[in-house]
C-alpha positions as CSV (number, residue, x, y, z in Angstrom):
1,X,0.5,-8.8,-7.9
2,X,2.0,-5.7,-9.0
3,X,2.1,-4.0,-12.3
4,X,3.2,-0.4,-12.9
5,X,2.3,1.8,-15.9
6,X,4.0,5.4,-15.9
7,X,3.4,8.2,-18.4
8,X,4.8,11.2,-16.6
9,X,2.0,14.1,-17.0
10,X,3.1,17.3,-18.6
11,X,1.0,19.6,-16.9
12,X,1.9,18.8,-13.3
13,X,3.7,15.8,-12.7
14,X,1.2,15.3,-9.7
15,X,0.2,11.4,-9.1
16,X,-2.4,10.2,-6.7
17,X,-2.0,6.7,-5.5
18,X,-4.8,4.1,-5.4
19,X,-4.6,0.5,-3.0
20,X,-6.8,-1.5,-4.0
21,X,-7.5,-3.4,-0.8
22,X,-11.7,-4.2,-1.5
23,X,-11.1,-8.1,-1.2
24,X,-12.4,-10.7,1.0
25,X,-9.0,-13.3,0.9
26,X,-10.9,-16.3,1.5
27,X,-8.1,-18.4,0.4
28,X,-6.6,-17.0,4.1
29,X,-9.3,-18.1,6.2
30,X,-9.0,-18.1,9.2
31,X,-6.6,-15.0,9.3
32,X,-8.4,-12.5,7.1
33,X,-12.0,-13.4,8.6
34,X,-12.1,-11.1,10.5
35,X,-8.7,-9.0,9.2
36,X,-8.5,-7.5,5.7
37,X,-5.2,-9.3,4.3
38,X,-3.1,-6.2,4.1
39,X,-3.2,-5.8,6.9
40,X,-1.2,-8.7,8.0
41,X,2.5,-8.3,9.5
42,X,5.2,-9.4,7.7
43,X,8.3,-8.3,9.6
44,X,6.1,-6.7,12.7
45,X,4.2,-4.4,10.4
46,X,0.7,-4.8,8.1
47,X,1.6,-5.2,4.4
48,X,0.1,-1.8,3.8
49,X,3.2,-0.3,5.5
50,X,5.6,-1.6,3.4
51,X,4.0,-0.9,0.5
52,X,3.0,3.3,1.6
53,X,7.0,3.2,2.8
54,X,8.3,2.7,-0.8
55,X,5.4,4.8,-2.4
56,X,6.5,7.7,-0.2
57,X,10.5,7.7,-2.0
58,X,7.8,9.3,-5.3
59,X,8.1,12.6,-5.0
60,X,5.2,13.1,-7.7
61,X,2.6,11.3,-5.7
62,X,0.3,13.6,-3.4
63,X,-2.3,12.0,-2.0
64,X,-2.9,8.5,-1.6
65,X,-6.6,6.6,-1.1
66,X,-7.2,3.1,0.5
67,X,-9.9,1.8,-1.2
68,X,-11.8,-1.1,1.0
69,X,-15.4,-2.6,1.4
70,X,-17.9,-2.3,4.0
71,X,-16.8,-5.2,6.2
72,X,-13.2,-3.8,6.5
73,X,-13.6,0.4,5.9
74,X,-13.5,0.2,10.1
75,X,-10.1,-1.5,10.6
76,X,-8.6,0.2,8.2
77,X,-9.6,3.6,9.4
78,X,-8.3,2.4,13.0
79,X,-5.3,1.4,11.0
80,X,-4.6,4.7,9.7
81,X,-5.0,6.8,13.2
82,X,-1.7,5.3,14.1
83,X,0.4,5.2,10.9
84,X,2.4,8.4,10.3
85,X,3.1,9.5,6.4
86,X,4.2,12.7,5.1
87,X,1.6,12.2,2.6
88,X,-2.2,12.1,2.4
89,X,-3.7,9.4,3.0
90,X,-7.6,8.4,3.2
91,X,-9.1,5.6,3.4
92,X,-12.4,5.4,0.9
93,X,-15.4,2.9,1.4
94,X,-16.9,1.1,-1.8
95,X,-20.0,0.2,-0.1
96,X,-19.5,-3.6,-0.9
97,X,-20.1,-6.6,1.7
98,X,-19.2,-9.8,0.1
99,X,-17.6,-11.5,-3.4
100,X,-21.0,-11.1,-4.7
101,X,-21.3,-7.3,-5.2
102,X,-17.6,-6.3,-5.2
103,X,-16.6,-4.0,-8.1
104,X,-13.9,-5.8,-9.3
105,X,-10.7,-4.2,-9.1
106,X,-10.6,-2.1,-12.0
107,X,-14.5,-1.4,-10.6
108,X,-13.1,0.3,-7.5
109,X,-10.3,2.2,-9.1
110,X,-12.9,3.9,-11.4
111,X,-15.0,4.4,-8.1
112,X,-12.5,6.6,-6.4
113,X,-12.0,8.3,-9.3
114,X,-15.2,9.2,-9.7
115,X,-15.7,9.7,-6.2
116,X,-12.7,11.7,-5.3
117,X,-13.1,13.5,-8.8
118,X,-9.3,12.9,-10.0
119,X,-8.3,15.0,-12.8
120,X,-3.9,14.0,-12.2
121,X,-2.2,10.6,-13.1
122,X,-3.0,6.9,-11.2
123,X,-1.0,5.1,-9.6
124,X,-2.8,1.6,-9.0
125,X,-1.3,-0.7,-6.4
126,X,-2.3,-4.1,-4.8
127,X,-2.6,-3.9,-1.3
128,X,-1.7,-7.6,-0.6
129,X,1.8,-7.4,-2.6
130,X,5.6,-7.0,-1.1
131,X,8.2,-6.2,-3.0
132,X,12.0,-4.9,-2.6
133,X,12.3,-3.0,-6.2
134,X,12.2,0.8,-5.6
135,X,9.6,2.5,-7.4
136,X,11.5,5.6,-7.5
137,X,14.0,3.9,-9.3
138,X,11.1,2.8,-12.4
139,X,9.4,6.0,-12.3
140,X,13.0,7.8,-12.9
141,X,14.3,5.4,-15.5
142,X,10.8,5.4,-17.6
143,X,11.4,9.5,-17.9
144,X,12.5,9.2,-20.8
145,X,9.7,7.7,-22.6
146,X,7.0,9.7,-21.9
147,X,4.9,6.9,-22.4
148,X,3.4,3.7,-19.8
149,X,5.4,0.8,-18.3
150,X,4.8,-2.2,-16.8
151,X,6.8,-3.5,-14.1
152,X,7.3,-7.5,-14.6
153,X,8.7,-10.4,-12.6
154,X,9.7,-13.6,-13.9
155,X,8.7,-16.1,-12.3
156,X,10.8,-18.8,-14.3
157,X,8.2,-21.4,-14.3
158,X,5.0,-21.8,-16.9
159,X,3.4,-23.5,-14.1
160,X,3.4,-20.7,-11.5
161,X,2.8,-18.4,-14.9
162,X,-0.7,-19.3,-15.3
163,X,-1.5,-17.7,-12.3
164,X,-0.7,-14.3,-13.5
165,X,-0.7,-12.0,-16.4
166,X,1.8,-13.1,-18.4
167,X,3.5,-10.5,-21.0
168,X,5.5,-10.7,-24.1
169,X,8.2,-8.2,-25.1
170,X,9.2,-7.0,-27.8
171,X,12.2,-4.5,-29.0
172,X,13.0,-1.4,-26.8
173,X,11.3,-3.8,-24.4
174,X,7.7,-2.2,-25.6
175,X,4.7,-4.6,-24.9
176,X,3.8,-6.9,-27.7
177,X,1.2,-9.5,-25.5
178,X,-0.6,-9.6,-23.0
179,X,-2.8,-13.0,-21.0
180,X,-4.0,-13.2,-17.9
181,X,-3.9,-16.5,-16.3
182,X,-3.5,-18.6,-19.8
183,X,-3.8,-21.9,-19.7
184,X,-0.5,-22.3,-21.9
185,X,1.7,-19.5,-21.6
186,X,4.4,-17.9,-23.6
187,X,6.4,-16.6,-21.4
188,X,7.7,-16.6,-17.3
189,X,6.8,-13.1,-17.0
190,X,4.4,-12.2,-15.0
191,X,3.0,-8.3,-14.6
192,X,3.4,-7.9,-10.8
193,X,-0.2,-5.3,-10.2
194,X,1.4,-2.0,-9.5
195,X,-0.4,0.4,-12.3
196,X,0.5,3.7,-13.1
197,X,-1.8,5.5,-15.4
198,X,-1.4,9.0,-17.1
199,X,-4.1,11.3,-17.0
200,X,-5.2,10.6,-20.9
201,X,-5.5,6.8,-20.3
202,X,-8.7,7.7,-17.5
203,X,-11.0,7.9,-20.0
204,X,-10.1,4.7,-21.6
205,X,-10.3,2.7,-18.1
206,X,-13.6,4.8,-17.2
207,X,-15.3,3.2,-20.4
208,X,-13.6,-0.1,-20.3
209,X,-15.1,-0.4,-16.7
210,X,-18.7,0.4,-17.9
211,X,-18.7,-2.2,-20.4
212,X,-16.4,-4.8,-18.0
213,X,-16.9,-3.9,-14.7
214,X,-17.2,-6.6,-12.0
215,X,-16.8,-9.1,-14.5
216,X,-14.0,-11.8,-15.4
217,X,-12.7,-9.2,-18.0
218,X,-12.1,-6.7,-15.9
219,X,-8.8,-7.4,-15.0
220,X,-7.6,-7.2,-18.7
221,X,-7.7,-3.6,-19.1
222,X,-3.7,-4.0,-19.6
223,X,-4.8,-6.6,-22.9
224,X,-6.8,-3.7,-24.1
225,X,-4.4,-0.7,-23.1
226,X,-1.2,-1.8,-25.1
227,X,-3.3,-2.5,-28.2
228,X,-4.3,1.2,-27.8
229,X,-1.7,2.9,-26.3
230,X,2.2,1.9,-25.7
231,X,2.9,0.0,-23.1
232,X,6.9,0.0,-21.7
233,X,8.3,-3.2,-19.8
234,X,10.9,-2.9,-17.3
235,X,11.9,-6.7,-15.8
236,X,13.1,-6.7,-12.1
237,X,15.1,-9.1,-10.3
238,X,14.4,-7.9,-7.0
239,X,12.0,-9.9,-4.7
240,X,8.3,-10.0,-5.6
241,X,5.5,-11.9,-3.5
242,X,1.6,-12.2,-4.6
243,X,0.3,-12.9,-1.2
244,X,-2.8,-14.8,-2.6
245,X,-2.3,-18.1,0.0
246,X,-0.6,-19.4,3.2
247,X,2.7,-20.6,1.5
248,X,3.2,-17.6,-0.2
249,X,2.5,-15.2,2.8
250,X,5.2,-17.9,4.7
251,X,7.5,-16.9,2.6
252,X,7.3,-12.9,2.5
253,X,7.1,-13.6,6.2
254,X,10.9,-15.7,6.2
255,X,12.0,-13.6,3.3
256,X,11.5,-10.2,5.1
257,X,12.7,-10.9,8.5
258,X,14.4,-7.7,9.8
């Protein structure tokens, strides 16, 4: 999924970029046994690319950091000897080895924070998502608000809705609700998993993790966040894929053909 949250940073407009690509993706076995999941082509090239090609049109972001586990810190450093980017790129081990001690994914945003002492705005992205929106394009047309955003997708069914975070908006498309996976939801719209967070919100995800962390609440930091801060919705049309099982990693695969 992707959801992105934007509050452009008055000091120096500098992002760093987070994937989060920590996961096991089970539901793929026998393809990501032995492969971490973004790293498998669609159109002749790992996931990962696609999604570092579009983050690189962001002039603001500097530095980006692959966040993985244990089992998978090896490919993806293999991975990265061959990819060329005109930006920084590393590749950060969580120390995990299995579903049973992985931070979550809030967990291992808040550990390469931490780790890589980041002072500048987030930008939190999942590694297992394609999409054809231009992030450029959000960042530029939420300059205006000085405040976060969410990207959202609708997915124009409640059945495929409650397997996301489904939002509500409200007027000047601000964030009015926010559920993740409901059993009954309100709307189609689904946040998508591509974060952007301004500098101010770290705090606020730093102490949400310490009381959430690794736990089945840990991916609603977004429920807390827009009952805290404002929280900006922009709705795409363009093509989105959660690549959470075969038949929806067949599709990205027939959908992105070159």
């Amino acid at each position: 999924m992707i959801i992105f949250m934007y509050n452009f940073l008055k000091e120096n407009n500098k992002i760093k970029v987070i994937i989060l690509a920590a996961g096991y993706a089970t539901r793929l076995y026998p393809l990501t046994k032995d492969k971490p999941k973004p790293l498998l082509e669609v159109d002749g090239k790992p996931m990962v690319d696609h999604i570092i090609r579009k983050i690189e049109e962001i002039g603001e972001v500097d530095e980006i950091f692959i966040v993985t586990n244990d089992k998978f810190y090896g490919h993806f450093e293999k991975w990265l000897n061959e990819f060329k980017s005109e930006k920084n790129i590393k590749i950060i081990n969580d120390g995990t080895t299995s579903n049973d001690n992985r931070l979550g994914a809030m967990g291992d945003v808040n550990f390469v924070i931490e780790k890589e002492n980041i002072k500048d705005g987030i930008m939190v992205v999942a590694g297992d998502n394609l999409f054809e929106f231009s992030l450029k394009e959000f960042v530029d047309s939420h300059k205006k608000h000085n405040q976060s955003a969410v990207v959202l997708f609708d997915v124009q069914s409640r059945e495929l809705a409650r397997h996301y975070g489904v939002v509500g908006v409200g007027d000047e498309n601000r964030m009015i609700d926010f559920e993740e996976k409901p059993n009954e939801p309100k709307s189609t719209l689904a946040s998508t998993y591509v974060y952007v967070f301004p500098s101010l919100v770290i705090p606020m995800l730093q102490n949400f993790v310490k009381k959430y962390g690794n736990s089945e609440k840990d991916r609603n930091f977004i429920e807390f966040l827009y009952k805290e801060e404002p929280v900006y919705c922009y709705v795409t049309e363009k093509k989105w894929f959660d690549i959470g099982n075969f038949d929806q990693l067949e599709k990205a695969r027939e959908e992105f053909k070159g």
